[in-house]
N, C-alpha and C positions, 0 to 999 in steps of 0.2 A: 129581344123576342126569341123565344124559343123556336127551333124548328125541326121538326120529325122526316126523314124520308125513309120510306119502308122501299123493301124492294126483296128479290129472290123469289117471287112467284113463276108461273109457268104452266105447263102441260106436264100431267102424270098420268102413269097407268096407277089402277087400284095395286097397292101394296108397294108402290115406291114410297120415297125420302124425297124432301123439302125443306130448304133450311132459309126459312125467312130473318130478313135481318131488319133493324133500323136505328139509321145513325142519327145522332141527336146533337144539334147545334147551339150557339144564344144560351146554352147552360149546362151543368154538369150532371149527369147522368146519376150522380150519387145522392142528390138533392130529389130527386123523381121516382115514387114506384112507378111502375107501368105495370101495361097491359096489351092485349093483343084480343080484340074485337073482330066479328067476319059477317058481312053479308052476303046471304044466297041471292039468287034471284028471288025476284016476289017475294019475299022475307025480310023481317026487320030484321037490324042490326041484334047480335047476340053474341055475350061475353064468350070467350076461350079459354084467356087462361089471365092471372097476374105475376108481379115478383115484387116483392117490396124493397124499398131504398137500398137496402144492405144488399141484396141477392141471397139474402137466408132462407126467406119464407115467397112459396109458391103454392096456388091455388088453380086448378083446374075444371073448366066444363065436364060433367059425366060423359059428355059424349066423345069424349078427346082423350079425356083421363087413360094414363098408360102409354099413349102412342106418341102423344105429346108432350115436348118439354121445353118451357120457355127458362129461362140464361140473362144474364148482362154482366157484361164488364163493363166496370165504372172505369177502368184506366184507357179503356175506348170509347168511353160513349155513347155506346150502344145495346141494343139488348137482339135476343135473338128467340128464334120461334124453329125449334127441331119437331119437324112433324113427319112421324114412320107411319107403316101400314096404312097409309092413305086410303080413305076409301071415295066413291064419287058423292059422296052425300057430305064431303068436307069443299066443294067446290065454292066458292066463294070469291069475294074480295076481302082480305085481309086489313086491317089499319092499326094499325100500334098508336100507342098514348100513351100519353103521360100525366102524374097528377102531382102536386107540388102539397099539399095540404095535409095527404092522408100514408102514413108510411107505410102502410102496408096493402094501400093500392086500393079497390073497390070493384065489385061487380058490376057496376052500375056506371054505365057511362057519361049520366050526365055528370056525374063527380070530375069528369078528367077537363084536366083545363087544357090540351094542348093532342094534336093529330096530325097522324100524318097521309100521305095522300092515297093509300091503299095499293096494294101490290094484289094482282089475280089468280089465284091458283083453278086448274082445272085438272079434275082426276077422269079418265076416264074407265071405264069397265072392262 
C-alpha cells in the first residue's frame, strides 16, 4: 500500500517562501507522476501543479505559475513543492498525490490513485 505524507506548511507573511515536501512510502517514487492539489476554505479542491515519472516534464496552475515549482527525487522518494512570493489568496491545505497509470501525471484529481493527508499553509497580508 502506498502512502503519502505531506508536511512543511505553516504561517507566512505575503512574499515569503514555502517548501512543501512529501515522502512516499509502499513504492517507489519513479513508478508515480504526482501532483500537488490545494483547498481554500469554502472552495473546491483545485489543481497546482504536476511532474511526471522521470522529473522532466512539469505543469503549473496560471495562478502559481512562476512563483511555484514543484521537484522530486526518485532516489528519496519524494517530491517537493517550492512556493516564493506567497501571496494570502495561496492560503490553503495542500495534498500531494500520486498516480501510477498516467506518466505524465493529470490535472484532474480523480485520475490520482493515492494522497496524502494535507499539510496547511497560511499567508497573511
Amino acid at each position: 500500500q502506498v502512502l503519502l505524507v505531506d508536511s512543511g506548511g505553516g504561517l507566512a507573511q505575503a512574499g515569503d517562501s514555502l517548501r512543501l515536501s512529501c515522502a512516499i512510502s509502499g513504492g517507489e517514487s519513479s513508478s508515480y507522476a504526482m501532483g500537488w492539489f490545494r483547498q481554500a476554505p469554502r472552495k473546491e479542491r483545485e489543481f497546482v501543479a504536476r511532474i511526471s515519472r522521470n522529473g522532466r516534464f512539469t505543469d503549473y496552475a496560471d495562478s502559481v505559475k512562476g512563483r511555484f515549482t514543484i521537484s522530486k527525487d526518485n532516489t528519496k522518494n519524494a517530491q517537493y513543492l517550492q512556493m516564493n512570493n506567497l501571496k494570502p489568496e495561496d492560503t490553503a491545505v495542500y495534498y500531494c498525490s500520486a498516480i501510477g497509470r498516467a506518466p505524465y501525471g493529470s490535472r484532474a484529481q480523480s485520475d490520482y490513485d493515492y494522497w496524502g493527508q494535507g499539510t496547511r499553509v497560511t499567508v497573511s497580508s
